[in-house]
C-alpha positions as CSV (number, residue, x, y, z in Angstrom):
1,X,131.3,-130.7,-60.5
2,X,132.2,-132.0,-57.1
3,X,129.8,-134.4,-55.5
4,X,128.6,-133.7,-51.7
5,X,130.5,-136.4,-51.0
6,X,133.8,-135.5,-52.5
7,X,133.8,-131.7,-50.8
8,X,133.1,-133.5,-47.3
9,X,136.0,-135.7,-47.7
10,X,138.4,-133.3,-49.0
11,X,137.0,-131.1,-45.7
12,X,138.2,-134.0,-43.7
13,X,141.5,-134.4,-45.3
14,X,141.8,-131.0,-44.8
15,X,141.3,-131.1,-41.0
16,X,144.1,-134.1,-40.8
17,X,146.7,-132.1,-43.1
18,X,148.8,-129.6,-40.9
19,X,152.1,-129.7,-42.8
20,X,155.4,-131.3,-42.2
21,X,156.4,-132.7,-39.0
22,X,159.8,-133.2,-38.4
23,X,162.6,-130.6,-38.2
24,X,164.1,-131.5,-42.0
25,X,160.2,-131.0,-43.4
26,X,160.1,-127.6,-41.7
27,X,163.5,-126.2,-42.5
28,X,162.2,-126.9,-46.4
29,X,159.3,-125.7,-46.6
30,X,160.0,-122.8,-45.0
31,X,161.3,-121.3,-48.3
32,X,158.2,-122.0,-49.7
33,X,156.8,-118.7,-50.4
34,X,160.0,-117.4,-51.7
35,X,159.5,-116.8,-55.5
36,X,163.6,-116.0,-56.5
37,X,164.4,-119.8,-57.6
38,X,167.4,-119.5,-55.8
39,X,166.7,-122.5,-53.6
40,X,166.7,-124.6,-56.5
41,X,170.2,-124.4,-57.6
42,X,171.5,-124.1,-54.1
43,X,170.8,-127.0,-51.0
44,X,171.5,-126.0,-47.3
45,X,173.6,-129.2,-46.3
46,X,174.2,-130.4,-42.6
47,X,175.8,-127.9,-40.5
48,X,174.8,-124.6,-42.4
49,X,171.7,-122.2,-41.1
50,X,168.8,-122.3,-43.7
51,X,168.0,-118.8,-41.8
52,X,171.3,-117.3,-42.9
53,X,170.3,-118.0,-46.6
54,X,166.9,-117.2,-46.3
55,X,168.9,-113.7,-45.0
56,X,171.4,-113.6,-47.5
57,X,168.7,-113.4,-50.7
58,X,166.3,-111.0,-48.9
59,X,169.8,-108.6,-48.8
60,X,171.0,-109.3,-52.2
61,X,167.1,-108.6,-53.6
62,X,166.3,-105.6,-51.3
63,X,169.5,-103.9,-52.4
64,X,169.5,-104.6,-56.1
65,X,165.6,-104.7,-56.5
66,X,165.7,-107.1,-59.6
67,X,162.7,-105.7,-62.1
68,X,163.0,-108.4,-64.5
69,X,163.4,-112.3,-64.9
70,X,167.5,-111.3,-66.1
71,X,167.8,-109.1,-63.4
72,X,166.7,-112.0,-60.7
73,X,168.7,-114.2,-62.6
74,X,171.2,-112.2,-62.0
75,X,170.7,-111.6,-57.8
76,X,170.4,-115.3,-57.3
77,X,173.7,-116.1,-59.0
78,X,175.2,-113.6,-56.9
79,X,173.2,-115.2,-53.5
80,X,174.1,-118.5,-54.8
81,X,178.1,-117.6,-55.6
82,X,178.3,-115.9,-52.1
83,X,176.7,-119.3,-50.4
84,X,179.0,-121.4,-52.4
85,X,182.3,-119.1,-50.8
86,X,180.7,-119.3,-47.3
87,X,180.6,-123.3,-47.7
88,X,184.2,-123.4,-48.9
89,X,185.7,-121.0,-46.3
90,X,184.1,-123.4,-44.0
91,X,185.5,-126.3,-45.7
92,X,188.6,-124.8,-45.5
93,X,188.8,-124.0,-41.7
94,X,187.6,-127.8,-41.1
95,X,190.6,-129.1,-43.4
96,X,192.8,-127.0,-41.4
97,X,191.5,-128.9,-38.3
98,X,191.9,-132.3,-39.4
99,X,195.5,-131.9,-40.7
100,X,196.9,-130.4,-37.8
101,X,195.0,-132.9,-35.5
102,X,197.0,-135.8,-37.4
103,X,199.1,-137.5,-35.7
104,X,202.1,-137.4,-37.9
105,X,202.1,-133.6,-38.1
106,X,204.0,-131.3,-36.2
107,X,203.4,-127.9,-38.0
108,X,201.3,-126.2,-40.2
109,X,203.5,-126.6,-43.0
110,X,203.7,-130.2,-42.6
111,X,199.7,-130.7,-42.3
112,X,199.7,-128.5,-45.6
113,X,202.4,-130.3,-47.4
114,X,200.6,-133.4,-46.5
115,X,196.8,-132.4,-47.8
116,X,198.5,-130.2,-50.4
117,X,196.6,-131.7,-53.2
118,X,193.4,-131.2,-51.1
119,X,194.2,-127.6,-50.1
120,X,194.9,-126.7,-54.3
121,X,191.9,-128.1,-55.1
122,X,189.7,-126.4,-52.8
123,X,192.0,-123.1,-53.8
124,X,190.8,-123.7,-57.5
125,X,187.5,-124.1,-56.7
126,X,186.4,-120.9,-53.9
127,X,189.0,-119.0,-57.3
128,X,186.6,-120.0,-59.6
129,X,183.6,-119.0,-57.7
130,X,185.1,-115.7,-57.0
131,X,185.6,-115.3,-60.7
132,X,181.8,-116.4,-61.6
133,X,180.4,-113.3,-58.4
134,X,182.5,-110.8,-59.9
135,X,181.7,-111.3,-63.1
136,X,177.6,-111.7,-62.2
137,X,177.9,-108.8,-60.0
138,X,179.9,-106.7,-62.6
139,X,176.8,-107.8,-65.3
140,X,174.3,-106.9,-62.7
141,X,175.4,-103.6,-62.2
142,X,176.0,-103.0,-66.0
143,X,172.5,-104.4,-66.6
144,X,170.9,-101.9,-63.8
145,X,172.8,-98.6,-64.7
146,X,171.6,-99.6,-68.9
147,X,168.3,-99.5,-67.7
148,X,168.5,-96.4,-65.9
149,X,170.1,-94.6,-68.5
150,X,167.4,-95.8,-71.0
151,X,164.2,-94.3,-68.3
152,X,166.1,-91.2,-68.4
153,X,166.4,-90.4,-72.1
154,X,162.9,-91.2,-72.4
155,X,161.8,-89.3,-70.0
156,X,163.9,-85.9,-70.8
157,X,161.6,-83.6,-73.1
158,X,162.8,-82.7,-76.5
159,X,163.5,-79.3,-76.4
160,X,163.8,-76.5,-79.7
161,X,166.9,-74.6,-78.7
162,X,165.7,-71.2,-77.8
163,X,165.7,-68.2,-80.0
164,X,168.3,-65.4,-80.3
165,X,167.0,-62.8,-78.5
166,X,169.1,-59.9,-80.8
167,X,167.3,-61.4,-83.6
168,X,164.0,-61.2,-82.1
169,X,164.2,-57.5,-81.3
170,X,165.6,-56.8,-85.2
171,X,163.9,-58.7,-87.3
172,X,160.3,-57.8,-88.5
173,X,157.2,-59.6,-87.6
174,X,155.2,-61.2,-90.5
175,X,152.1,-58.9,-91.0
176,X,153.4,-56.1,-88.8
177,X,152.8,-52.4,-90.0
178,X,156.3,-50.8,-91.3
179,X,157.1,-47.5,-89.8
180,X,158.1,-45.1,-92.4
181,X,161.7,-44.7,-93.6
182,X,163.1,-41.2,-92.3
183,X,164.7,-39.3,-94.5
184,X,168.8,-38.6,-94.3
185,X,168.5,-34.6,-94.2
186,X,165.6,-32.4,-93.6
187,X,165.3,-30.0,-96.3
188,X,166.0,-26.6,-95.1
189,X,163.2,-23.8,-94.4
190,X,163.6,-20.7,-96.7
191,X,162.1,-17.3,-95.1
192,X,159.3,-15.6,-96.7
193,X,159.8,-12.5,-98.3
194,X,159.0,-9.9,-96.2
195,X,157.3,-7.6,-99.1
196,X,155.1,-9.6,-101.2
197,X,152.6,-7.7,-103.3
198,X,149.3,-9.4,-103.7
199,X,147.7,-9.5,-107.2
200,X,144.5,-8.9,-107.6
Protein backbone atom coordinates (compact mmCIF):
# COMPACT_ATOMS: atom_id res chain seq x y z
CA UNK A 1 0.00 0.00 0.00
CA UNK A 2 1.03 3.44 -0.94
CA UNK A 3 2.70 5.55 1.74
CA UNK A 4 1.31 9.27 2.49
CA UNK A 5 4.28 10.17 1.17
CA UNK A 6 4.27 8.40 -2.19
CA UNK A 7 0.42 9.62 -3.11
CA UNK A 8 1.57 13.32 -2.31
CA UNK A 9 4.41 13.05 -4.68
CA UNK A 10 2.72 11.27 -7.39
CA UNK A 11 -0.17 14.33 -6.73
CA UNK A 12 2.71 16.62 -7.49
CA UNK A 13 4.02 14.93 -10.50
CA UNK A 14 0.69 14.99 -11.57
CA UNK A 15 0.21 18.75 -11.36
CA UNK A 16 3.67 19.20 -13.48
CA UNK A 17 2.58 16.47 -16.25
CA UNK A 18 0.39 18.17 -18.97
CA UNK A 19 1.42 16.10 -22.03
CA UNK A 20 3.51 16.72 -24.98
CA UNK A 21 4.73 20.05 -25.93
CA UNK A 22 5.92 20.46 -29.20
CA UNK A 23 3.95 20.16 -32.48
CA UNK A 24 5.58 16.44 -33.45
CA UNK A 25 4.45 15.21 -29.65
CA UNK A 26 0.93 16.51 -30.36
CA UNK A 27 0.39 15.27 -33.84
CA UNK A 28 1.22 11.62 -32.18
CA UNK A 29 -0.55 11.44 -29.48
CA UNK A 30 -3.36 12.61 -30.91
CA UNK A 31 -4.20 9.05 -32.22
CA UNK A 32 -3.97 7.89 -28.97
CA UNK A 33 -7.38 6.93 -28.18
CA UNK A 34 -7.90 5.20 -31.42
CA UNK A 35 -8.10 1.41 -30.73
CA UNK A 36 -7.88 0.11 -34.87
CA UNK A 37 -3.87 -0.54 -34.74
CA UNK A 38 -3.79 1.00 -37.89
CA UNK A 39 -1.30 3.58 -36.79
CA UNK A 40 1.10 0.99 -36.15
CA UNK A 41 1.73 -0.30 -39.44
CA UNK A 42 1.39 3.02 -41.12
CA UNK A 43 3.64 6.50 -40.10
CA UNK A 44 2.42 10.08 -41.36
CA UNK A 45 5.86 11.36 -42.76
CA UNK A 46 6.76 15.08 -43.49
CA UNK A 47 4.32 16.78 -45.70
CA UNK A 48 1.21 14.50 -45.19
CA UNK A 49 -1.93 15.67 -42.78
CA UNK A 50 -2.20 13.26 -39.68
CA UNK A 51 -5.99 14.75 -39.87
CA UNK A 52 -6.58 13.29 -43.21
CA UNK A 53 -5.72 9.76 -41.79
CA UNK A 54 -7.25 10.09 -38.72
CA UNK A 55 -10.34 10.89 -41.43
CA UNK A 56 -9.64 8.18 -43.75
CA UNK A 57 -10.04 5.18 -40.84
CA UNK A 58 -13.11 6.80 -39.12
CA UNK A 59 -14.69 6.36 -43.07
CA UNK A 60 -13.30 3.02 -43.75
CA UNK A 61 -14.66 1.79 -40.01
CA UNK A 62 -17.99 3.65 -40.04
CA UNK A 63 -18.87 2.23 -43.35
CA UNK A 64 -17.77 -1.43 -42.96
CA UNK A 65 -18.45 -1.51 -39.02
CA UNK A 66 -15.75 -4.32 -38.42
CA UNK A 67 -17.45 -6.73 -35.58
CA UNK A 68 -14.47 -8.85 -35.10
CA UNK A 69 -10.57 -8.70 -34.65
CA UNK A 70 -10.54 -10.27 -38.76
CA UNK A 71 -12.89 -7.93 -39.75
CA UNK A 72 -10.61 -4.75 -38.25
CA UNK A 73 -7.80 -6.45 -39.67
CA UNK A 74 -9.31 -6.35 -42.55
CA UNK A 75 -10.54 -2.22 -42.56
CA UNK A 76 -6.99 -1.23 -41.54
CA UNK A 77 -5.34 -3.01 -44.40
CA UNK A 78 -7.76 -1.30 -46.65
CA UNK A 79 -7.00 2.38 -44.59
CA UNK A 80 -3.41 1.49 -44.68
CA UNK A 81 -3.39 0.36 -48.72
CA UNK A 82 -5.39 3.56 -49.62
CA UNK A 83 -2.66 5.79 -47.49
CA UNK A 84 0.18 3.88 -49.12
CA UNK A 85 -1.56 5.01 -52.89
CA UNK A 86 -2.17 8.62 -51.59
CA UNK A 87 1.73 8.69 -50.69
CA UNK A 88 2.72 7.32 -54.12
CA UNK A 89 0.46 9.49 -56.28
CA UNK A 90 2.14 12.19 -54.36
CA UNK A 91 5.53 10.80 -55.06
CA UNK A 92 4.71 10.60 -58.41
CA UNK A 93 3.52 14.26 -59.03
CA UNK A 94 6.87 15.46 -57.16
CA UNK A 95 8.95 13.17 -59.63
CA UNK A 96 7.19 14.70 -62.36
CA UNK A 97 8.40 18.16 -60.98
CA UNK A 98 11.94 17.45 -60.63
CA UNK A 99 12.43 15.86 -64.14
CA UNK A 100 10.99 18.49 -66.01
CA UNK A 101 12.67 21.20 -63.83
CA UNK A 102 16.20 19.57 -65.06
CA UNK A 103 18.10 21.38 -66.89
CA UNK A 104 18.84 18.98 -69.62
CA UNK A 105 15.17 18.28 -70.39
CA UNK A 106 13.11 19.74 -72.93
CA UNK A 107 9.88 17.61 -72.81
CA UNK A 108 8.04 15.29 -70.95
CA UNK A 109 9.23 12.48 -72.77
CA UNK A 110 12.75 13.30 -72.28
CA UNK A 111 12.34 13.95 -68.35
CA UNK A 112 10.60 10.31 -68.50
CA UNK A 113 13.14 8.64 -70.59
CA UNK A 114 15.64 10.01 -68.24
CA UNK A 115 14.06 8.90 -64.68
CA UNK A 116 12.57 5.92 -66.55
CA UNK A 117 13.90 3.47 -64.10
CA UNK A 118 12.51 5.66 -61.28
CA UNK A 119 9.06 6.10 -62.88
CA UNK A 120 8.84 1.83 -63.41
CA UNK A 121 9.69 1.36 -60.06
CA UNK A 122 7.29 3.53 -58.49
CA UNK A 123 4.71 2.03 -61.30
CA UNK A 124 5.45 -1.53 -59.71
CA UNK A 125 5.03 -0.53 -56.51
CA UNK A 126 1.44 1.94 -56.32
CA UNK A 127 0.48 -1.79 -58.91
CA UNK A 128 1.22 -3.78 -56.15
CA UNK A 129 -0.67 -1.89 -53.60
CA UNK A 130 -3.55 -1.73 -55.78
CA UNK A 131 -3.47 -5.46 -56.10
CA UNK A 132 -3.05 -5.98 -52.05
CA UNK A 133 -6.69 -3.20 -51.63
CA UNK A 134 -8.50 -5.06 -54.03
CA UNK A 135 -7.80 -8.19 -52.88
CA UNK A 136 -8.39 -6.97 -48.90
CA UNK A 137 -11.50 -5.21 -49.90
CA UNK A 138 -12.81 -8.17 -52.07
CA UNK A 139 -12.03 -10.53 -48.65
CA UNK A 140 -13.69 -7.86 -46.58
CA UNK A 141 -16.76 -7.87 -48.35
CA UNK A 142 -16.79 -11.78 -48.78
CA UNK A 143 -16.12 -12.02 -45.01
CA UNK A 144 -19.21 -9.49 -44.20
CA UNK A 145 -21.87 -10.85 -46.63
CA UNK A 146 -20.71 -14.80 -44.89
CA UNK A 147 -21.54 -13.50 -41.81
CA UNK A 148 -24.82 -12.09 -42.74
CA UNK A 149 -25.86 -15.04 -44.44
CA UNK A 150 -25.02 -17.13 -41.39
CA UNK A 151 -27.44 -14.46 -38.83
CA UNK A 152 -30.05 -15.13 -41.26
CA UNK A 153 -30.27 -18.87 -41.43
CA UNK A 154 -30.25 -18.90 -37.75
CA UNK A 155 -32.65 -16.75 -37.29
CA UNK A 156 -35.36 -18.02 -39.95
CA UNK A 157 -37.82 -20.49 -38.03
CA UNK A 158 -38.01 -24.07 -39.06
CA UNK A 159 -41.15 -24.48 -40.46
CA UNK A 160 -43.46 -28.08 -41.03
CA UNK A 161 -44.73 -27.54 -44.48
CA UNK A 162 -48.44 -27.08 -44.13
CA UNK A 163 -51.06 -29.60 -44.56
CA UNK A 164 -53.19 -30.42 -47.55
CA UNK A 165 -56.20 -28.95 -47.01
CA UNK A 166 -58.36 -31.69 -49.44
CA UNK A 167 -56.93 -34.21 -47.18
CA UNK A 168 -58.01 -32.50 -44.08
CA UNK A 169 -61.60 -32.25 -45.12
CA UNK A 170 -61.57 -36.30 -46.27
CA UNK A 171 -59.85 -37.98 -44.10
CA UNK A 172 -61.35 -39.04 -40.61
CA UNK A 173 -60.33 -37.79 -37.35
CA UNK A 174 -58.92 -40.26 -34.78
CA UNK A 175 -61.70 -40.91 -32.20
CA UNK A 176 -64.39 -39.14 -34.20
CA UNK A 177 -67.95 -40.85 -34.31
CA UNK A 178 -68.69 -42.53 -37.87
CA UNK A 179 -71.82 -41.55 -39.46
CA UNK A 180 -73.67 -44.44 -40.73
CA UNK A 181 -73.13 -45.92 -44.25
CA UNK A 182 -76.42 -45.24 -46.44
CA UNK A 183 -77.67 -47.71 -48.18
CA UNK A 184 -77.48 -47.85 -52.30
CA UNK A 185 -81.45 -48.30 -52.88
CA UNK A 186 -84.22 -47.79 -50.48
CA UNK A 187 -86.36 -50.81 -50.44
CA UNK A 188 -89.58 -50.10 -51.97
CA UNK A 189 -93.01 -49.63 -49.81
CA UNK A 190 -95.70 -52.26 -50.69
CA UNK A 191 -99.46 -51.11 -49.98
CA UNK A 192 -101.56 -52.74 -47.48
CA UNK A 193 -104.30 -54.78 -48.43
CA UNK A 194 -107.16 -52.93 -48.41
CA UNK A 195 -109.44 -56.02 -46.97
CA UNK A 196 -107.74 -57.70 -44.17
CA UNK A 197 -109.82 -59.87 -41.97
CA UNK A 198 -108.85 -59.90 -38.38
CA UNK A 199 -108.66 -63.17 -36.55
CA UNK A 200 -109.89 -63.49 -33.52
Amino acid sequence: MSSEAQIAANRRNAQVSTGPSSSTGKAVSRFNNLKTGIYAKVTVIPGEDASELEQLTHDYHLQFQPANPEQRYLVDSVVHDEWLLRRYRKVESSLWEYALSSADTQSTGEAYACQLKVFNSLHRRIASVERSYNNTLRQLHQLQADVQSAAENSAEPSRAPAPQMASVLHSPQPGAPQAPALPATTPAIRPAPENLALRL
